[in-house]
C-alpha positions as CSV (number, residue, x, y, z in Angstrom):
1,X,0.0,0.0,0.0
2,X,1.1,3.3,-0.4
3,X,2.8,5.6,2.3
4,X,1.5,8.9,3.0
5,X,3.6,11.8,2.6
6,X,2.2,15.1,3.3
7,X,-1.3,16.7,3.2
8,X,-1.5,20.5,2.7
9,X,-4.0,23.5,2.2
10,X,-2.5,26.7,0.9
11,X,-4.5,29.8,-1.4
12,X,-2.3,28.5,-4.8
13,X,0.7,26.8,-5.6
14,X,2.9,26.4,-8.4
15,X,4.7,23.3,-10.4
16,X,8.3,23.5,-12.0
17,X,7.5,21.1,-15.2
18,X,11.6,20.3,-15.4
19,X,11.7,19.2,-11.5
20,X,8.6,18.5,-11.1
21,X,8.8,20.3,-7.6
22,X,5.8,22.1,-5.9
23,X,5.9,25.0,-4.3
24,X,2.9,26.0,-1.9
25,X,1.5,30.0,-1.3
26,X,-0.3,31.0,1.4
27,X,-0.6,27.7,3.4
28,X,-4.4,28.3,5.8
29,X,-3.5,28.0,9.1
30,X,-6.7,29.4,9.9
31,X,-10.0,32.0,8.3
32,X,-11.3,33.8,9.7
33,X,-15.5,35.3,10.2
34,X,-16.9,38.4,11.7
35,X,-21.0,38.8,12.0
36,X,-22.0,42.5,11.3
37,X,-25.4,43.2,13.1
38,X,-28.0,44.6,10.2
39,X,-31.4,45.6,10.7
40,X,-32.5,42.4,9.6
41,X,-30.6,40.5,12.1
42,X,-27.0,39.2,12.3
43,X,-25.2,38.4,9.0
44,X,-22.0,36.6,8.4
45,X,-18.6,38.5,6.4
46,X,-17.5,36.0,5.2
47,X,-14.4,35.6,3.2
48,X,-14.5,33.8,-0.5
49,X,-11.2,31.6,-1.0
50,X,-9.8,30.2,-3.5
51,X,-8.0,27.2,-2.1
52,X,-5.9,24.0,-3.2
53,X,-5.5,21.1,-0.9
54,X,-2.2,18.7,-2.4
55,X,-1.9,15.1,-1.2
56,X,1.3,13.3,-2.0
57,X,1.9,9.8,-1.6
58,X,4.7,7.5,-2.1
59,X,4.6,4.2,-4.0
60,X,5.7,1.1,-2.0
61,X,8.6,-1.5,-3.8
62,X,5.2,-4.1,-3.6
63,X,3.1,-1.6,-5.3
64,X,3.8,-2.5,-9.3
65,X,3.1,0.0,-11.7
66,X,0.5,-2.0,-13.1
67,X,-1.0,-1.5,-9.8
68,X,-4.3,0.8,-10.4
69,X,-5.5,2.8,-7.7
70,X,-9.2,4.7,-7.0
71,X,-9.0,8.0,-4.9
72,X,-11.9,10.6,-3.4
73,X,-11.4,14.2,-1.7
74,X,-13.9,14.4,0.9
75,X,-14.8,18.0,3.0
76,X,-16.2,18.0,5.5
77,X,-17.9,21.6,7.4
78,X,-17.6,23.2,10.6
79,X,-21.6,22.0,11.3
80,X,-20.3,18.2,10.4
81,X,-21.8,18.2,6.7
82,X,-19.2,15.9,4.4
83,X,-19.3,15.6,0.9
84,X,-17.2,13.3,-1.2
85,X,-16.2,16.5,-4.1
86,X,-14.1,14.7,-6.1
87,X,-12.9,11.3,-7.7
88,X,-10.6,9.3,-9.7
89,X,-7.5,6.5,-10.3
90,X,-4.5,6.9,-11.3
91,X,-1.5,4.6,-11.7
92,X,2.2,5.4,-10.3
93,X,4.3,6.7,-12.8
94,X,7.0,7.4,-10.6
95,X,7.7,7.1,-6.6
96,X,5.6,9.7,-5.8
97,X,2.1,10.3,-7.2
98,X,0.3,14.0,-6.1
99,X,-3.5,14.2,-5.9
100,X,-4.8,17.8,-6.1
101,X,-8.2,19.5,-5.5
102,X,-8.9,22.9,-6.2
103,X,-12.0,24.6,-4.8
104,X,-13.2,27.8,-3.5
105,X,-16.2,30.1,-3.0
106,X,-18.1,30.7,0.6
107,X,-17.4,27.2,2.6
108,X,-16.3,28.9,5.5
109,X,-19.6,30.0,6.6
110,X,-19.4,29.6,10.0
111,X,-16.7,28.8,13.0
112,X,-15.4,25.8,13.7
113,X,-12.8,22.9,12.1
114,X,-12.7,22.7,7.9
115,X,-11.1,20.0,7.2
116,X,-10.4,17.7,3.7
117,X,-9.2,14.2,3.6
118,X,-7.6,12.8,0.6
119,X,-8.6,8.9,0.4
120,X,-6.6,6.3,-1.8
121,X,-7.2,2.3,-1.9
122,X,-6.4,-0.3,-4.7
123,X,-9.1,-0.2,-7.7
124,X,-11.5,-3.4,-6.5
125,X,-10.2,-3.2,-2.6
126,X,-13.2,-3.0,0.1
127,X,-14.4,0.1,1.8
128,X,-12.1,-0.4,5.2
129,X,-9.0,-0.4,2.6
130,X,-9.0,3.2,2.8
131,X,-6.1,5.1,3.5
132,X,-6.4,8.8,4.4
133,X,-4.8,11.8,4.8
134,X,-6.4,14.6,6.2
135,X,-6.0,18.2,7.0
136,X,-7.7,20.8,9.4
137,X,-7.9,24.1,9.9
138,X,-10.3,26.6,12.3
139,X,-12.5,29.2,11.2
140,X,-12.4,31.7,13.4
141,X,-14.9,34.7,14.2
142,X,-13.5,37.8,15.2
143,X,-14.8,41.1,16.0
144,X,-15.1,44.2,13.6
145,X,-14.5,47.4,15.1
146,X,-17.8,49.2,15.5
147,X,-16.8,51.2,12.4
148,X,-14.7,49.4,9.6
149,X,-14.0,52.5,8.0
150,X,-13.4,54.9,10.7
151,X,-10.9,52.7,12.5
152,X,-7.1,51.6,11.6
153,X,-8.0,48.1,13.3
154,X,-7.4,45.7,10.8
155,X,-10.6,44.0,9.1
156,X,-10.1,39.8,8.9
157,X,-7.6,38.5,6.6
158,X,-6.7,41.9,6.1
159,X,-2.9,43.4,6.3
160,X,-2.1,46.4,9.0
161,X,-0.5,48.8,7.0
162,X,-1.0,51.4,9.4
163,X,2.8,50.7,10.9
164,X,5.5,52.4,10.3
165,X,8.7,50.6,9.3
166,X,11.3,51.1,12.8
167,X,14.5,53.2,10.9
């Protein structure tokens, strides 16, 4: 069976097609929420992310490469919701194979642990075969100043740039 590597969430990432290296931006550590109070009732500011999740495995001597193998991405939400998003197989075509899922929009909806888990078995293998790999993050809420615009408080997954450099 395969060995897991690593499991990682970051904003983007980038592939040198001569090495074949990746290189991860941004890795999430942790989103964060704010509710702003309307006249309606409370609402949610909630941040839309772009995000990729990169699973990498490594292929064992007893794996051969005519070995095929079935894989799933599966989220699942701060309120417990879990959804199998994506699927596939793939074969080894070296000692590493990476699995990657992109996704984005407004999934962080509310606070609590986001996590994905990346899933691999052999095609044909049963449903306890399942190895996984999985990786969680917090969504945080966090107070807005009673005035966004009228404060230098930095908004959520904003940057401060009210400092000064020290000379």
């Amino acid at each position: 069976m395969p060995i897991p590597v690593y499991i990682l969430c970051s904003e983007s990432g980038a592939e040198d097609k001569e090495t074949r290296r990746f290189s991860h931006f941004h890795v999430i550590e942790q989103i964060n929420v704010a509710r702003l109070s309307e006249a309606s009732g409370q609402v949610w500011l909630v941040p839309s992310l772009q995000f990729q999740a990169v699973a990498l495995w490594a292929r064992e001597d007893s794996d051969g490469p005519e070995q095929e193998f079935e894989f799933r991405w599966l989220v699942r939400l701060p309120k417990g919701e879990e959804m199998v998003v994506h699927t596939g197989k793939f074969r080894f075509q070296s000692r590493l194979q990476r699995i990657v899922l992109t996704g984005g929009g407004n999934l962080f909806q509310t606070p609590g642990e986001f996590s994905v888990q990346c899933h691999i078995r052999p095609v044909g293998a049963t449903e306890a075969d399942w190895m996984i790999q999985k990786y969680s993050f917090p969504i945080v809420e966090v107070a807005l100043p009673a005035s966004p615009m009228a404060s230098n408080t930095p908004r959520p997954n904003s940057v401060d740039t009210t400092q000064s450099p020290e000379n």
